[in-house]
TIGU-66516 format. One line per field, with one value per atom (N, C-alpha, C): residue in one letter; y, z, x; atom name. Coordinates in Angstrom, 3 decimals. Atoms other than C-alpha are relative to their C-alpha. Layout:
res	(a / ...)
y	(Y / ...)
z	(Z / ...)
x	(X / ...)
atom	(CA / ...)
This chain:
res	(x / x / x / x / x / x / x / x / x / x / x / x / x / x / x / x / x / x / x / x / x / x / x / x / x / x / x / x / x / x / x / x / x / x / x / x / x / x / x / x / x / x / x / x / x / x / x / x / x / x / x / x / x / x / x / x / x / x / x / x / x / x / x / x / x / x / x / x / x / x / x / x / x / x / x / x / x / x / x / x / x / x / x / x / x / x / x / x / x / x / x / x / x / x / x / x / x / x / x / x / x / x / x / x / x / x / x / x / x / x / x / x / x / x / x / x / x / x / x / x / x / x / x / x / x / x / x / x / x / x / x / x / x / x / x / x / x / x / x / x / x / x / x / x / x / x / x / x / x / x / x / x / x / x / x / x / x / x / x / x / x / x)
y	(-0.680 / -7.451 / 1.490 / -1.721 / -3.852 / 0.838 / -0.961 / -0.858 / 0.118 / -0.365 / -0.504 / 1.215 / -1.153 / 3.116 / 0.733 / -0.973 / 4.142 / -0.537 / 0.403 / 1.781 / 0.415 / -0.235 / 2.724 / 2.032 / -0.856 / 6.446 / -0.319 / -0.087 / 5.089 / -1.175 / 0.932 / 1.340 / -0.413 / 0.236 / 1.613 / 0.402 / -0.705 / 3.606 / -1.192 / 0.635 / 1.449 / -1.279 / 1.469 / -2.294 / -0.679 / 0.443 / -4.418 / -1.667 / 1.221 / -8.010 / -0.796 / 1.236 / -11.187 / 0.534 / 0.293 / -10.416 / 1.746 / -1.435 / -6.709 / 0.833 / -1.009 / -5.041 / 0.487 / -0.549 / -2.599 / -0.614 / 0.940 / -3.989 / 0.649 / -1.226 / -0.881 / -0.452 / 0.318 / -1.155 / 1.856 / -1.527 / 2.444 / -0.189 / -0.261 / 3.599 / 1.996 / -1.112 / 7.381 / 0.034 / -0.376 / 8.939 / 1.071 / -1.283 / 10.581 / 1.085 / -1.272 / 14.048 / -0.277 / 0.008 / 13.594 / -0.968 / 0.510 / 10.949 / -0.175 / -0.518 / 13.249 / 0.720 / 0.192 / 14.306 / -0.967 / 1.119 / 11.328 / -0.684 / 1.028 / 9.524 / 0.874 / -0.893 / 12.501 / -0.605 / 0.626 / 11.439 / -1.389 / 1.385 / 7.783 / -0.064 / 0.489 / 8.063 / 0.905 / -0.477 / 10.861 / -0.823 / 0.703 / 8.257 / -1.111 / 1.224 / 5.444 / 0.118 / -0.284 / 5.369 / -1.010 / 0.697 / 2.893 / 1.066 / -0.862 / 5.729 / -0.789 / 1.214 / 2.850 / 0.462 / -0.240 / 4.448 / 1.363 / -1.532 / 7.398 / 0.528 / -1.033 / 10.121 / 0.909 / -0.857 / 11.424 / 1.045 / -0.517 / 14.406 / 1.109 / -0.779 / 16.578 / 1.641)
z	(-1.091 / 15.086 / -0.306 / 0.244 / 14.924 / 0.882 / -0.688 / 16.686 / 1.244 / -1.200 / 18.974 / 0.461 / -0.877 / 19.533 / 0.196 / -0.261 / 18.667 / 1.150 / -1.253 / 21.443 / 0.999 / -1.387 / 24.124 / -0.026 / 0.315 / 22.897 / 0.933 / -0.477 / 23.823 / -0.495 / 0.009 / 24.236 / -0.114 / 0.218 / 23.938 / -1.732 / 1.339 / 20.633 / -1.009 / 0.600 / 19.249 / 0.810 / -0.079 / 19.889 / -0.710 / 0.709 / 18.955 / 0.050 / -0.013 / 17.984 / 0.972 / -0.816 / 19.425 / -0.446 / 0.487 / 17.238 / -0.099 / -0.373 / 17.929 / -1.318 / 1.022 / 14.817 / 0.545 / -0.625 / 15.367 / -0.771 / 0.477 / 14.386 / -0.531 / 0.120 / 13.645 / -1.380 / 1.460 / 10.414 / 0.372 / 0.014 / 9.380 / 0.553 / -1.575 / 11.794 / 0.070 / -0.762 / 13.005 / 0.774 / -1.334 / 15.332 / 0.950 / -0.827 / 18.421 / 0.161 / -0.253 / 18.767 / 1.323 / -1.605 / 22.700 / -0.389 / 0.238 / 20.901 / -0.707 / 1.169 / 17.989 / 0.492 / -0.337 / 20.130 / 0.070 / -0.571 / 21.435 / -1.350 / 2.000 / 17.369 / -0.277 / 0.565 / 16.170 / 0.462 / -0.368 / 18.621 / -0.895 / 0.208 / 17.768 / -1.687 / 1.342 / 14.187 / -0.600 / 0.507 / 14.092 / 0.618 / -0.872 / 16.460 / -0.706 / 0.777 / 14.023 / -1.073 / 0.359 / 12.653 / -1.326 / 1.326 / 9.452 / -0.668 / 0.514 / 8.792 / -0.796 / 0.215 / 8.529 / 0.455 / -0.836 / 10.335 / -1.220 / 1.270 / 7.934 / 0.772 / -0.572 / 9.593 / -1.088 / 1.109 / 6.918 / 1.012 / -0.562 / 8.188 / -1.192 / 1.358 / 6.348 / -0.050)
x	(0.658 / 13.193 / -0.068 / 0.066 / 12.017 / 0.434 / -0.592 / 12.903 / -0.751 / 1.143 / 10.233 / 0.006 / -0.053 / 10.836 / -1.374 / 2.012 / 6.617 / -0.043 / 0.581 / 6.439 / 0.290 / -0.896 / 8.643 / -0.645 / 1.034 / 6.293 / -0.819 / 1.190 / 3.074 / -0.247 / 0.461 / 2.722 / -1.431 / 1.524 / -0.681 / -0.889 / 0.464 / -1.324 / 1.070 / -1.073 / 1.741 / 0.096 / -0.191 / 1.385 / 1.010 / -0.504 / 3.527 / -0.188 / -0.144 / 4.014 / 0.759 / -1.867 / 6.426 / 0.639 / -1.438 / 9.028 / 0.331 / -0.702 / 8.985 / -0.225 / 0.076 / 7.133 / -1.265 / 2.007 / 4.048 / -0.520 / 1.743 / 0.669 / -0.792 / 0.899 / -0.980 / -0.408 / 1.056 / -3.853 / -0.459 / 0.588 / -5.207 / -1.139 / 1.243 / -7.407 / 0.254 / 0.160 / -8.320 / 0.202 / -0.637 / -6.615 / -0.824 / 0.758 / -8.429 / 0.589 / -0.400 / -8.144 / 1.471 / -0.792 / -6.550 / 1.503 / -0.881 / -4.119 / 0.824 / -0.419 / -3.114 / 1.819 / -1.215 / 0.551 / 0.964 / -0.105 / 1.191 / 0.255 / -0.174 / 0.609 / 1.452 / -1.192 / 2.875 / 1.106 / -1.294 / 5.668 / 0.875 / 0.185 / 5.203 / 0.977 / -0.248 / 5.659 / 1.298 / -1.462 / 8.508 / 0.892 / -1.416 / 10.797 / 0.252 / -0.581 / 10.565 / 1.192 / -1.234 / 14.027 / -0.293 / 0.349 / 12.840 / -0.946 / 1.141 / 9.986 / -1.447 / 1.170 / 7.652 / -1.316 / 0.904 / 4.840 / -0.547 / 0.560 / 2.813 / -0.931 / 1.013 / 0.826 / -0.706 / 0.943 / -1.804 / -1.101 / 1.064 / -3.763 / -0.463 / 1.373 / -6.581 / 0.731)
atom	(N / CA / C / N / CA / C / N / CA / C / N / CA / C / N / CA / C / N / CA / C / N / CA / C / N / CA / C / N / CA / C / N / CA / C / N / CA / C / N / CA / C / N / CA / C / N / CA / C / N / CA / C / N / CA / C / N / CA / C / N / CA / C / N / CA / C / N / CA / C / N / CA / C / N / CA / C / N / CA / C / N / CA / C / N / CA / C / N / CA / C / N / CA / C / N / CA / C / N / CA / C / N / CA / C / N / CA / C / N / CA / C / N / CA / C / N / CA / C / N / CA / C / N / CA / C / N / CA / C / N / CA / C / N / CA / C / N / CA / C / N / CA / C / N / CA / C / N / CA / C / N / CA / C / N / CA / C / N / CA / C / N / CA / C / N / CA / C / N / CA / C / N / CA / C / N / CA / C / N / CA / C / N / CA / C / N / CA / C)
């Protein structure tokens, strides 16, 4: 089971599975949901989550 902490972030930007892993596929992040990602991906305690910006 995963941590779920992107989720407990922003259940919406950070889905997760049954068994409690995010789901996330690379995708662009909206401007308005560029804090909100940030959070998400510094709280994952595996550092499983990658934030690439330009």
């Amino acid at each position: 089971m995963g941590h779920a902490q992107c989720y407990a972030v922003d259940p919406e930007l950070f889905p997760i599975d049954e068994s409690g892993y995010s789901i996330l596929e690379e995708h662009e992040v909206p401007p308005e949901d560029a804090e909100s990602t940030r959070d998400g991906v510094a709280s994952c305690p595996e550092m499983a989550l990658v934030l690439e910006e330009d």
